[in-house]
C-alpha positions as CSV (number, residue, x, y, z in Angstrom):
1,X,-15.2,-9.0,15.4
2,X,-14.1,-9.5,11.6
3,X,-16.8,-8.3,9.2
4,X,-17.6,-10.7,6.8
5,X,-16.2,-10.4,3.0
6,X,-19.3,-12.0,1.3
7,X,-22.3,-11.5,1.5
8,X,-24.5,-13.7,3.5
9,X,-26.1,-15.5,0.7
10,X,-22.9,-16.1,-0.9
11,X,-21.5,-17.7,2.6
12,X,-24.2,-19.9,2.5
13,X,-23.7,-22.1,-0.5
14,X,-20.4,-22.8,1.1
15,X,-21.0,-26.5,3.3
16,X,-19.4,-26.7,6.5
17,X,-17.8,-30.3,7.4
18,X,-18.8,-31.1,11.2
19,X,-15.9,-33.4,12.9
20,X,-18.5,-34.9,14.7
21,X,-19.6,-36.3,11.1
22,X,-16.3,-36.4,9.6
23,X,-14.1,-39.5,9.1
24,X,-11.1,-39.4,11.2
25,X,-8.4,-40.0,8.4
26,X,-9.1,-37.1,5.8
27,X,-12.1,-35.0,7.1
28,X,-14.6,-36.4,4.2
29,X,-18.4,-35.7,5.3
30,X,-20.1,-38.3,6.2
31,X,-23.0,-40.0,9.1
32,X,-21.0,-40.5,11.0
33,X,-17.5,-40.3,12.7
34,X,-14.9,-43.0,11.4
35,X,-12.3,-43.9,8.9
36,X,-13.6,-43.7,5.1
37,X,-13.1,-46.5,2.6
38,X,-10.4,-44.5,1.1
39,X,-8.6,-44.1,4.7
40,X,-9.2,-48.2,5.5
41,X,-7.0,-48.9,2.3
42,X,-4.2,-46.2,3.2
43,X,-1.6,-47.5,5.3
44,X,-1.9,-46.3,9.0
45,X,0.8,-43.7,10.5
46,X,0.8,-40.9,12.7
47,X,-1.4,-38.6,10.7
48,X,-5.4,-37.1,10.6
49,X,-6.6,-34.6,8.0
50,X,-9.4,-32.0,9.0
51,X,-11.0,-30.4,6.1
52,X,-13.3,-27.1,7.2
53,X,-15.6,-27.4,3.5
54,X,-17.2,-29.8,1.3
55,X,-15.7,-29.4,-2.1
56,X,-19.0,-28.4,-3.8
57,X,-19.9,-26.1,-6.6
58,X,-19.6,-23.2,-4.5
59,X,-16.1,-24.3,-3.1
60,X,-15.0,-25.2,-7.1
61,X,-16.1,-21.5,-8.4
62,X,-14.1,-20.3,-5.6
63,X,-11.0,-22.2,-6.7
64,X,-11.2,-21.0,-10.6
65,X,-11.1,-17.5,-9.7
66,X,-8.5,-17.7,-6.8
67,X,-6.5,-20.2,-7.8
68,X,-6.3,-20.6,-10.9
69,X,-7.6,-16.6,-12.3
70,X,-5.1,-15.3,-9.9
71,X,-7.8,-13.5,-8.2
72,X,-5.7,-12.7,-4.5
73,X,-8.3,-10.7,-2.9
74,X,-10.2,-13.6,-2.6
75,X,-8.0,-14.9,-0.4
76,X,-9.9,-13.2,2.6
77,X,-12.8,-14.7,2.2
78,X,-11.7,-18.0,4.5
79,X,-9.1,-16.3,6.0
80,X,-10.8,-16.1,9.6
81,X,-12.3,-19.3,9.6
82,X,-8.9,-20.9,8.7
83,X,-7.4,-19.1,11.4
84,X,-10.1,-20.0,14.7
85,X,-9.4,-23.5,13.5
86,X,-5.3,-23.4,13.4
87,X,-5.7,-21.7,17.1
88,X,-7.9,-24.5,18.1
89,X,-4.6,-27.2,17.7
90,X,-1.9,-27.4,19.7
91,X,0.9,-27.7,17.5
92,X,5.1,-26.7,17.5
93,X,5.1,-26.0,13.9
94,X,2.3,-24.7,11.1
95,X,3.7,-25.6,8.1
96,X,1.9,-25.0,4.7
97,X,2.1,-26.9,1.9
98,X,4.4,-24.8,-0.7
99,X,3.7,-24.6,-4.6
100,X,6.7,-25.4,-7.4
101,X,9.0,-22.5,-8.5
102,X,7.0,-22.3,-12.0
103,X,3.7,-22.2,-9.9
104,X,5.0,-19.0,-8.4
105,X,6.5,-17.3,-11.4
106,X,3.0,-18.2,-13.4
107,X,0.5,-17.4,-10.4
108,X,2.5,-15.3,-8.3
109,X,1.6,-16.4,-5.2
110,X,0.9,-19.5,-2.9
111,X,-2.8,-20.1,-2.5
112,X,-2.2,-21.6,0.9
113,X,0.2,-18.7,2.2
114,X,-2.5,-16.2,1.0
115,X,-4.9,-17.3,4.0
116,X,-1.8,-16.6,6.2
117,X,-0.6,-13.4,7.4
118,X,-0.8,-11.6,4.1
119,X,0.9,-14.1,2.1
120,X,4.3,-14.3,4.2
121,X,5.9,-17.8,3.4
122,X,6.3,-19.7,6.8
123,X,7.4,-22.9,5.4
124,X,10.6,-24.8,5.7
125,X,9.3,-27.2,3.4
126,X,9.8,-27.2,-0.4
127,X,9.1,-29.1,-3.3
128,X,12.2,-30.7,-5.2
129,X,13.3,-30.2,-8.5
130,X,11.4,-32.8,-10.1
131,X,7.8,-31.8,-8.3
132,X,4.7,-31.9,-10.5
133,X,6.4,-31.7,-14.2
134,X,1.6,-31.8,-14.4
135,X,-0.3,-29.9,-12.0
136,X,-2.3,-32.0,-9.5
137,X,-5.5,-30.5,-11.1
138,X,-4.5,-31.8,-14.1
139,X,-4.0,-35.7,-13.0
140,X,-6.1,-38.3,-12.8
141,X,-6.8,-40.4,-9.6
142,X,-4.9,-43.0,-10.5
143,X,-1.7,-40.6,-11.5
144,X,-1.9,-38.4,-8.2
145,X,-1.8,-41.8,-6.4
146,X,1.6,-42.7,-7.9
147,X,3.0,-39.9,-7.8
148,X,6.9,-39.6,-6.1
149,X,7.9,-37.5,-3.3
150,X,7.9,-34.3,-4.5
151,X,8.5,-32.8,-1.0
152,X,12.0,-32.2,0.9
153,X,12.8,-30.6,4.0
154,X,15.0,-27.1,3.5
155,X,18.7,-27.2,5.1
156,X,17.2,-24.6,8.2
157,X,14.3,-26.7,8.9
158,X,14.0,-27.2,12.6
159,X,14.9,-30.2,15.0
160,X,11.4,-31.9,14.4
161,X,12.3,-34.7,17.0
162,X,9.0,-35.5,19.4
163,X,7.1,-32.5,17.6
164,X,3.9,-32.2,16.4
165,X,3.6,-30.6,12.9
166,X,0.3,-29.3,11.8
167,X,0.3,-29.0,7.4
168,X,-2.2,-26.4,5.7
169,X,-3.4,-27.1,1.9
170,X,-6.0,-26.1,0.0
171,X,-8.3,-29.2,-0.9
172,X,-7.6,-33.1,0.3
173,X,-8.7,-35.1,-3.0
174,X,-6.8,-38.4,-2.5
175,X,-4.4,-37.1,0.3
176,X,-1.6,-38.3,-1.5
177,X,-0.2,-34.5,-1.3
178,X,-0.5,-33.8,1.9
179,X,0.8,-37.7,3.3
180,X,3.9,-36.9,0.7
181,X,4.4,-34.0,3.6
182,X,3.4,-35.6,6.3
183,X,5.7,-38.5,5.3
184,X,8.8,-36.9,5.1
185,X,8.0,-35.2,8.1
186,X,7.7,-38.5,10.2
187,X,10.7,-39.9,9.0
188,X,12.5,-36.5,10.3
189,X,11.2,-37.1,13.5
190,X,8.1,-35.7,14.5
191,X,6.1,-37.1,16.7
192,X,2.6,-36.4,15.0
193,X,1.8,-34.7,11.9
194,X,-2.1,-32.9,11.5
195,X,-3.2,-32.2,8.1
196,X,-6.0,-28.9,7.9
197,X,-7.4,-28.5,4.8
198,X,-9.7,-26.1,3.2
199,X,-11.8,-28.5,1.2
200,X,-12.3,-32.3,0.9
């Protein structure tokens, strides 16, 4: 078995989202299991998010110093929960969501990828030229909801037809992220597209 990276204590102010009190759209805790608010307005497609953590204070500290210090050990710290979930699903593909070109040179890595066999970049999806001129942490609600596809598929991206595509990103705030993905994804073909997230 894995020995933990944190201490218990720490663990513990980390909350656990239970799908059998999850809504079934984006993963948000709740009483009880059904589509949120936010999921009754989005229009309906072939996609559910599952987020593993409530985005709390614990799950924001975690964030700054990962993130957005740059801090990349941290990245073992969910690393084994991330991974019991993503062999739970039955999915073809596990496709990550990737950062921009300047996200790389100023981090230097992908926080997604870091949970993933030491960093390695599985994707086949990439943003375009024009992806997030503002980081998403930066944008309001309203912004991150009407913001283009910034998403396209790479030219050796596989035959998605009748597939089932399962996205990884860090935290679900409005989903309009990871539905970007999942989008472009349908419309290439796949059958179903399932959304994990960290945080929600």
């Amino acid at each position: 078995m894995q020995q933990p990276v944190v201490c218990q204590a720490c663990w513990e102010t980390f909350t656990p989202i239970f799908s059998s009190q999850a809504c079934i759209g984006c993963g948000r805790a709740q009483t009880q299991r059904s589509l949120c608010h936010d999921c009754q307005r989005w229009a309906p497609m072939a996609f559910d998010n599952r987020a593993l953590f409530t985005y709390n204070e614990a799950m924001q500290a975690y964030f700054e110093q990962y993130k957005f210090k740059g801090d990349y050990r941290l990245r073992q710290v969910f690393r084994a929960v991330l991974t019991a979930k993503l062999v739970s699903i039955q999915a073809d593909f596990i496709v990550p969501i990737p950062v921009t070109p300047d996200t790389m040179i100023t981090r230097g890595f992908n926080q997604v990828t870091g949970w993933l066999n030491d960093g390695e970049n599985l994707s086949w999806l990439r943003t375009t030229d024009a992806a997030k001129p503002i980081p998403q942490s930066h944008k309001t609600r309203q912004d991150r909801l009407l913001t283009a596809q910034p998403f396209e598929l790479s030219p050796d991206a596989p035959d998605l037809r009748t597939k089932t595509v399962l996205l990884i990103d860090d935290v679900y705030t409005t989903g309009r992220t990871i539905r970007h993905a999942a989008i472009l994804i349908l419309e290439n073909g796949a059958k179903s597209v399932i959304g994990i997230t960290l945080a929600r």
